[in-house]
Each structure stands twice: as C-alpha cells, then as structure tokens.
C-alpha positions, 0 to 999 in steps of 0.5 A, a space after each residue: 834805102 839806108 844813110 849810107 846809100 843815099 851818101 853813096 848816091 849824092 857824092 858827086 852829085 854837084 857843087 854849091 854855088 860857091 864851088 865847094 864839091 857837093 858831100 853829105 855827111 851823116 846827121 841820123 836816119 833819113 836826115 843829111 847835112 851838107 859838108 860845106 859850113 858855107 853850103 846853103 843851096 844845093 841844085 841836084 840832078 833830078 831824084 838824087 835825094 829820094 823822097 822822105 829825106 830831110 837836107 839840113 843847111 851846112 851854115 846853120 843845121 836847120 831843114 832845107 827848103 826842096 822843089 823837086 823836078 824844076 828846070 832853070 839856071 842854076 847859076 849867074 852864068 847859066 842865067 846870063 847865057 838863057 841856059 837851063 837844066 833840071 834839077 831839084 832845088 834845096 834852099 835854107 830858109 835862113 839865107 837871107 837872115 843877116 846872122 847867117 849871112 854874117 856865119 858864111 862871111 865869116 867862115 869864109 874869111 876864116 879859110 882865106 887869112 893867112 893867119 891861124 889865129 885870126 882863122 881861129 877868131 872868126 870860126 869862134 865868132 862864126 859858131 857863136 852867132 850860129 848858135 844863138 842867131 844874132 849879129 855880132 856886128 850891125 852894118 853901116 
C-alpha cells in the first residue's frame, strides 16, 4: 500500500477529540502525520491505518503510541453514557508534558483572536516551544 492509499483510506476516518476533521498529510514512506497542529490522539476505525505505519503527532511531530483493535469510549460523552465502540487508539507520548500542553494552548488561541498579529504571536511562541521543548511560561 503506497502514501498515497493509506491518505485515501483515512480521510474520513474520524475526528480528534477537539473536533477538528481527522486528515493525514504525507510526511515520507509509510510515515503519516496528523493535519491538525492541535491533534494529538486519534481513535480510528479498526485497521484504518495498516500495519507498519508510523502516525506522527500534528502538535509535536513525534511517534504516536498505537493500541490496536480496543473497545471503549472515545469520548467524555461516550463515557458518560457507558458507550463504547472499537477502535485503534493513537496517543503522543507527549501529551501530558507541560511545553506541549502549552504549543495546543497556544494554537488554539491563535485561531480564536480577532486579531492577526496576536495570531501571529502565538504560532511564533507556539513553533518555538515546539522546537526546543520548553515552557515560555511557568504556571502559578
């Protein structure tokens, strides 16, 4: 199965938690990254991504954790309501680090201000703590 397929297969795959459509966009062979710059879980359908390829986190670029073929909720609300489906889960191994929670924040915020060089700011902000992996800022 070529790139090119496995974008084919998983376009409409799903959505991130966040709600932000599910895309892949070509990194090299049998590497794919998420779309999203905020995406960094994914639960797919069963098998959508084959074997051997490597989901890289839209937040930070790196590996994606995969559990294959699990049944649960993939959602607060699904949870809530004792729902489940399977699914193949993808998780960054990062998520939970402050800097990257921090790069997510400040996207976010990036496409929600009004104003276009604040927006400009905060991606700034957000590629420099993604490259060098460090707060900017220290919570109170």
């Amino acid at each position: 199965m070529t790139n090119a397929d496995i974008i084919n297969k998983t376009v409409d795959a799903g959505s991130s938690a966040r709600g932000t459509p599910f895309m892949l966009q070509l990194d090299e062979p049998n590497h794919v990254r998420l779309q999203s710059a905020t995406q960094e879980h994914w639960f797919p359908e069963p098998g959508t991504v084959p074997e051997g390829v490597i989901v890289h986190c839209g937040v930070c670029g790196d590996a994606m954790e995969c559990t294959r073929d699990i049944s649960g909720p993939t959602s607060f609300v699904m949870a809530m309501a004792k729902s489940k489906r399977d699914h193949d889960s993808f998780f960054c191994p990062n998520r939970d680090r402050s800097w990257h929670q921090q790069v997510v924040a400040l996207r976010d915020q990036a496409t929600k201000t009004p104003s276009g060089m604040l927006g400009q700011m905060f991606m700034h902000e957000a590629a420099e703590i993604a490259e060098h992996r460090k707060c900017t800022k220290v919570r109170l």
